[in-house]
C-alpha positions in Angstrom: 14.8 6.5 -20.2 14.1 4.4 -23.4 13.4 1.4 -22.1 9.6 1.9 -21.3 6.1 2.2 -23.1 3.3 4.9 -22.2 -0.2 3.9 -22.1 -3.1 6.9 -20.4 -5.8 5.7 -18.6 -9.0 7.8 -17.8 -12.4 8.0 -16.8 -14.8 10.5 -16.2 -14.3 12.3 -12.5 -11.2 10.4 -12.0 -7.5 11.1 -12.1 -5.4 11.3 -15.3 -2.7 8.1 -14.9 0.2 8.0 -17.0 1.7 5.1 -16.9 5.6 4.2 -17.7 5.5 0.5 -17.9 9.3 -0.8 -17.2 11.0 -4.5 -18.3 13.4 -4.4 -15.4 14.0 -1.1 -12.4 15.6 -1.4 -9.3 12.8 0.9 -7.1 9.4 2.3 -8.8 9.6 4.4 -5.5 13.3 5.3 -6.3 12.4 5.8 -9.8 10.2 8.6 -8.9 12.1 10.2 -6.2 14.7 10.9 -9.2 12.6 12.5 -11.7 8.9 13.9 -9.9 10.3 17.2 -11.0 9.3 16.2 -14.9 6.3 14.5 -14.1 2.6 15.2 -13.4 0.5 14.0 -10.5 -1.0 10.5 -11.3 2.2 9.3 -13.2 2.7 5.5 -11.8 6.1 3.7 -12.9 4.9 -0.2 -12.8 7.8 -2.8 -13.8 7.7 -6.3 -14.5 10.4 -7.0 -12.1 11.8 -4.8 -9.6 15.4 -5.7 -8.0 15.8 -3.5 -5.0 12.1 -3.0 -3.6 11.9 -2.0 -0.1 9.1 -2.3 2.1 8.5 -0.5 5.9 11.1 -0.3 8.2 14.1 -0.4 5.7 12.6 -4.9 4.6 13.3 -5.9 1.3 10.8 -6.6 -1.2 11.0 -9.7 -2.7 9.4 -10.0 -6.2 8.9 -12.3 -9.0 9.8 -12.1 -12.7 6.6 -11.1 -14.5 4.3 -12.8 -11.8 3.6 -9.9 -9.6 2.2 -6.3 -9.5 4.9 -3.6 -8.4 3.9 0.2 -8.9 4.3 3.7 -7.5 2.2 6.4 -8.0 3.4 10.0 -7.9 0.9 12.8 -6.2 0.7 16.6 -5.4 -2.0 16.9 -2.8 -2.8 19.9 -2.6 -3.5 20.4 0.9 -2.0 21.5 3.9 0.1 19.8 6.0 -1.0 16.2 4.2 -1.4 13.3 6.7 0.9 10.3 5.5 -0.6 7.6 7.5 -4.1 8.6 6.0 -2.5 8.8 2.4 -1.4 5.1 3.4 -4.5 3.5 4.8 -6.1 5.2 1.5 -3.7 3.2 -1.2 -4.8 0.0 1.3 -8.0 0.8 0.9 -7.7 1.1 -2.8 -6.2 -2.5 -3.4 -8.6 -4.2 -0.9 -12.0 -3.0 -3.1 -10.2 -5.2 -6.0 -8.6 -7.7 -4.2 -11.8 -8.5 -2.4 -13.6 -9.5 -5.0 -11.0 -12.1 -6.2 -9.8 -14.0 -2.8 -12.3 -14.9 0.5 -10.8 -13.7 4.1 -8.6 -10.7 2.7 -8.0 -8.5 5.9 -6.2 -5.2 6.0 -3.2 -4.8 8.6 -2.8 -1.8 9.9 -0.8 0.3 9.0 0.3 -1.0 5.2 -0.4 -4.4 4.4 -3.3 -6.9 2.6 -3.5 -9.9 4.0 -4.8 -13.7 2.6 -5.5 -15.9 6.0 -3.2 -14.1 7.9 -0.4 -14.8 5.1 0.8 -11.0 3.4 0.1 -10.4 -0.3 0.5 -6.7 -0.2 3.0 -4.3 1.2 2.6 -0.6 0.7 5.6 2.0 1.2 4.6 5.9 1.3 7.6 8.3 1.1 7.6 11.6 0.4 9.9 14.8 -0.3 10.7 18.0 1.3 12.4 21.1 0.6 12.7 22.6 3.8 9.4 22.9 5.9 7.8 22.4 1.9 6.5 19.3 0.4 7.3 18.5 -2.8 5.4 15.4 -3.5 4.5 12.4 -2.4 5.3 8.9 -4.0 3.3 5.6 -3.0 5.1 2.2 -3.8 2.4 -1.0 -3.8 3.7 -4.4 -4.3 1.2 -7.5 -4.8 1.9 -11.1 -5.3 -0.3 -11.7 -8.2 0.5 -14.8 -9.6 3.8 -16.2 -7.8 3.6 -20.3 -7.1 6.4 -20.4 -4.3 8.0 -18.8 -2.0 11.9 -18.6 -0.5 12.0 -20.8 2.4 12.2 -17.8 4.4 9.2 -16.4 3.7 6.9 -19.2 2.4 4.7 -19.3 5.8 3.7 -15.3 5.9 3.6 -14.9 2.5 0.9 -15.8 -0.2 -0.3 -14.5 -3.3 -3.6 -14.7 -5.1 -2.9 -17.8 -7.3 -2.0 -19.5 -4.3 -5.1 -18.2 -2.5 -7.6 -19.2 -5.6 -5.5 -21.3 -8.1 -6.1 -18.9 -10.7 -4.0 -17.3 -13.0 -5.0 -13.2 -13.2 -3.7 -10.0 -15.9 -1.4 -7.9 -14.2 -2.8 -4.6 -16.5 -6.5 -5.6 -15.6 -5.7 -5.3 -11.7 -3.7 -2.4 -12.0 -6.4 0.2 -13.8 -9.1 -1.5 -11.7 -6.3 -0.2 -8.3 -5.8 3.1 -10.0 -9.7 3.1 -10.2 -10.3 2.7 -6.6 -7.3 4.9 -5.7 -9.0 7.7 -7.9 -12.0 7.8 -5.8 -10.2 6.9 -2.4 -8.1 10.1 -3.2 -10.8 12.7 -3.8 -12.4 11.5 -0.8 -8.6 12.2 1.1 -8.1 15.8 -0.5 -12.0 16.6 0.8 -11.5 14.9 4.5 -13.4 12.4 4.5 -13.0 9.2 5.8 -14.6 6.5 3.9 -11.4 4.8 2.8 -11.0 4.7 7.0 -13.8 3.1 7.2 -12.8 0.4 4.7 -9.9 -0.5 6.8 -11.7 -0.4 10.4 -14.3 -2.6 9.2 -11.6 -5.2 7.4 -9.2 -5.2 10.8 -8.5 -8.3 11.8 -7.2 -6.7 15.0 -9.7 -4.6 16.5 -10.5 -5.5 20.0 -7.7 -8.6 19.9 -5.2 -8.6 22.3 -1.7 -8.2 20.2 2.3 -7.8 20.3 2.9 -4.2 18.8 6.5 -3.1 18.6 6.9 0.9 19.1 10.2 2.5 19.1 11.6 -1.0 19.4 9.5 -1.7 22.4 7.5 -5.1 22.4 4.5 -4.2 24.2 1.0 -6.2 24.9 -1.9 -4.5 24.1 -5.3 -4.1 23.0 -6.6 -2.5 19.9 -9.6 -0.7 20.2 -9.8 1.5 16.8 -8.5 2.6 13.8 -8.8 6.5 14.0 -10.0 9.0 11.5 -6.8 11.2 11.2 -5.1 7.4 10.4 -3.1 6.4 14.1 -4.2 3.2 15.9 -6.5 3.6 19.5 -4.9 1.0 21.6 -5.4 0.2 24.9 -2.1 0.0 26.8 -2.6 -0.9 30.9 -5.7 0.4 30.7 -5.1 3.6 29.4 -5.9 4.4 26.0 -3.3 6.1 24.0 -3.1 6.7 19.9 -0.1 5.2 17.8 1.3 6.8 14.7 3.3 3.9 13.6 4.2 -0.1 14.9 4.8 -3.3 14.1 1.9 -5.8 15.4 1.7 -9.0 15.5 -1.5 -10.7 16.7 -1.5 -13.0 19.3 
């Protein structure tokens, strides 16, 4: 553990951030998972390049040396029985208020992603730990393509990033306390129920009342989604009955 520098980062009415800034990790997410027990809440491991990132669904992340913004934030919420989904749509929430005001047409894809004309520039990961029936903590991964030029063959026609979307070049630290800004408000609003972050991803859906693919429990179904709900699951409407969805892969059509 000598191999990173601390900076603190703190406004009034917002959360204390320390942050443990790393040359080279394999998983911010990992990172955390290892040590939460000797941290405090609002400790974020960021890394200018991160080798074994992991996205939804057990996907690789793919990142760029010193071009991108990788981070995980550590929390305690100290509530009962936390929703994960909300915690989720809350961190999306969070990077859509900055990224917003840098890129035209940024959507929000239910349930963990930012996207740039339909291309992804964001993927978010929330994992969390248990002892038991007892939560421990809860660690929140967030991976933007900042200032990447290219992507792997691959990947190079759903993928973007916000050089490629503006053709300018932007400071990884100035995006990350302007995040941790948004996430400090998104989260107070979470621990006191309400449901403004929601409301930041309902109205920047580019899905609601589309026809789509969505894959549940490996299950490619056709459907149409009519809401993004306040306790976080997706209102579709599935032959004509409406039924909610904690979790799915959808593709629009």
């Amino acid at each position: 553990m000598s191999n990173f520098v601390t900076t603190f980062f703190r406004k009034r009415d917002e959360m204390n951030f320390k942050i443990i800034e790393f040359k080279k990790i394999d998983s911010t997410n990992d990172y955390l998972k290892n040590y939460f027990s000797n941290l405090d809440e609002g400790t974020v491991i960021v890394t200018k390049y991160q080798t074994k990132g992991r996205g939804r669904l057990t996907r690789s992340w793919l990142d760029s040396k010193n071009n991108n913004l990788t981070f995980s934030i550590l929390l305690y919420p100290k509530i009962a029985n936390p929703n994960l989904s909300k915690l989720t749509l809350m961190a999306c929430a969070s990077v859509f208020d900055v990224l917003s005001k840098k890129a035209d047409n940024i959507k929000i894809k239910w349930p963990n992603d930012i996207l740039i004309d339909n291309k992804k520039i964001c993927g978010i990961l929330t994992e969390s730990i248990f002892e038991g029936n007892q939560l421990k903590c809860v660690i929140i991964g967030i991976g933007i393509n900042v200032n990447s030029k290219k992507f792997p063959n691959e990947i190079a026609m759903r993928a973007t990033s916000l050089y490629l979307a503006t053709k300018n070049h932007f400071d990884l630290e100035e995006l990350l306390q302007a995040i941790l800004t948004n996430f400090s408000k998104h989260y107070q609003m979470f621990l006191e129920d309400k449901h403004s972050y929601i409301d930041v991803c309902r109205l920047n859906s580019p899905y609601i009342g589309t026809m789509v693919k969505v894959l549940i429990n490996e299950e490619l179904k056709e459907v149409k989604i009519i809401d993004i709900l306040d306790n976080g699951n997706l209102l579709i409407s599935d032959d004509n009955q409406l039924r909610e969805i904690i979790s799915g892969e959808i593709t629009l059509i």
